[in-house]
C-alpha positions in Angstrom: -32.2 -8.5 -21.2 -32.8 -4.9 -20.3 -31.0 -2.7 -17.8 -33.7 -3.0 -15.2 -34.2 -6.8 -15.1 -30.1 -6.5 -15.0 -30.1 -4.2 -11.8 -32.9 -6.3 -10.5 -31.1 -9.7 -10.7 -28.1 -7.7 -9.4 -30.1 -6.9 -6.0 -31.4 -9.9 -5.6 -28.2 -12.2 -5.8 -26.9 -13.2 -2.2 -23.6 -11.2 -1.7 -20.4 -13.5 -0.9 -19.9 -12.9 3.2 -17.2 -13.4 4.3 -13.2 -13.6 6.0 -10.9 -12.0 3.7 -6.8 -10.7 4.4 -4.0 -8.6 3.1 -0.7 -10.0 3.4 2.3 -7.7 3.7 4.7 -10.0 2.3 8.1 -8.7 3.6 7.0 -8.1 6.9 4.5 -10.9 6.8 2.2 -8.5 8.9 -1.9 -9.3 8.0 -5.0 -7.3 7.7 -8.0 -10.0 8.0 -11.4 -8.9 8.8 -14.6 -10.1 7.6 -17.5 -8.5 5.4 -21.2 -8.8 3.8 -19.3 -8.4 0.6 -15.8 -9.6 0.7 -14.5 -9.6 -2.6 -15.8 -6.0 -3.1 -14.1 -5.0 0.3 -11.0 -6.6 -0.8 -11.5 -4.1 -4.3 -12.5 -1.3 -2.1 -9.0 -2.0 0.2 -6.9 -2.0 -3.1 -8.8 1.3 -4.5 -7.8 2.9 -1.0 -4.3 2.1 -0.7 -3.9 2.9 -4.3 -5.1 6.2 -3.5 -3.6 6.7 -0.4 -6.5 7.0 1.5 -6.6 3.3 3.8 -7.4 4.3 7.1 -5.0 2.3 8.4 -1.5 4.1 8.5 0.9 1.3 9.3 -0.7 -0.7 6.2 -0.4 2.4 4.1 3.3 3.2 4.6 4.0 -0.7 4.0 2.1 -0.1 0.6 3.4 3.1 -0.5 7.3 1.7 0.5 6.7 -1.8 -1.6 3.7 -1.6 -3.6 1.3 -3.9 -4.9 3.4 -6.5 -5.8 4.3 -6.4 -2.1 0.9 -7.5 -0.7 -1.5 -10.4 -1.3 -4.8 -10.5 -1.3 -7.5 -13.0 -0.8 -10.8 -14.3 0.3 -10.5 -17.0 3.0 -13.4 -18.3 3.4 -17.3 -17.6 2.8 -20.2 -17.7 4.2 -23.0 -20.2 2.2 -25.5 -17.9 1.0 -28.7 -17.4 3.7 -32.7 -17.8 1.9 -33.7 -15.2 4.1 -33.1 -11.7 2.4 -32.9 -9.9 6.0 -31.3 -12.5 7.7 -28.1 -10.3 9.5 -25.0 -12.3 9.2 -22.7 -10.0 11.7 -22.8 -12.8 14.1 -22.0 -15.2 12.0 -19.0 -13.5 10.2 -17.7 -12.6 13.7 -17.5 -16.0 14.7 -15.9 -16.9 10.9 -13.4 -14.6 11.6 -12.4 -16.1 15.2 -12.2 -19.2 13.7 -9.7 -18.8 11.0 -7.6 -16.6 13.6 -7.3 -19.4 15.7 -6.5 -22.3 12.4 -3.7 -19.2 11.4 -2.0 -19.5 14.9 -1.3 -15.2 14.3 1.3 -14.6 16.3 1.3 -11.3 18.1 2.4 -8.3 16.9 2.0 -9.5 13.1 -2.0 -7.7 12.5 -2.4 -4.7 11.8 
């Protein structure tokens, strides 16, 4: 198989929407939000704080003071891929995400 039909197959495979969060273990403080692509936002989030570039601050200093090994990642939950190549799944996601805030019981003060 060539590197075209590759790139084409690529493009054409549903992307995993979806809720995904970042744990600060010590301080048990979470980063959830939701995404077309989750798992690659979840790579993208650990590229950032890696370089010291997340945009959130509080997150960052909680990385840079315990590294890595001091959060969790993970995908929550997904969204079953859609037939429809254009169909937007914003709505969808942001009701996906209000759903698994409520089954976490967050507490307040514990997101970033």
């Amino acid at each position: 198989m060539g590197r075209r039909e590759l790139v084409r197959r690529y493009k054409e495979t549903p992307r995993p929407a979806g809720v995904y969060r970042v744990v600060h273990q010590p301080s048990r403080r979470i980063l959830l939000g939701v995404s077309p692509d989750a798992p690659a936002m979840l790579n993208c989030t650990r590229a950032q704080l890696t370089m010291s570039s997340h945009p959130n601050r509080q997150l960052q200093r909680d990385w840079d003071a315990d590294g890595e090994g001091g959060c969790a990642f993970e995908v929550l939950d997904l969204l079953p891929p859609s037939d429809d190549p254009n169909n937007d799944v914003g709505e969808d996601l942001q009701t996906l995400l209000e759903l698994w805030v409520e089954k976490l019981q967050i507490e307040p003060g514990t997101l970033y």
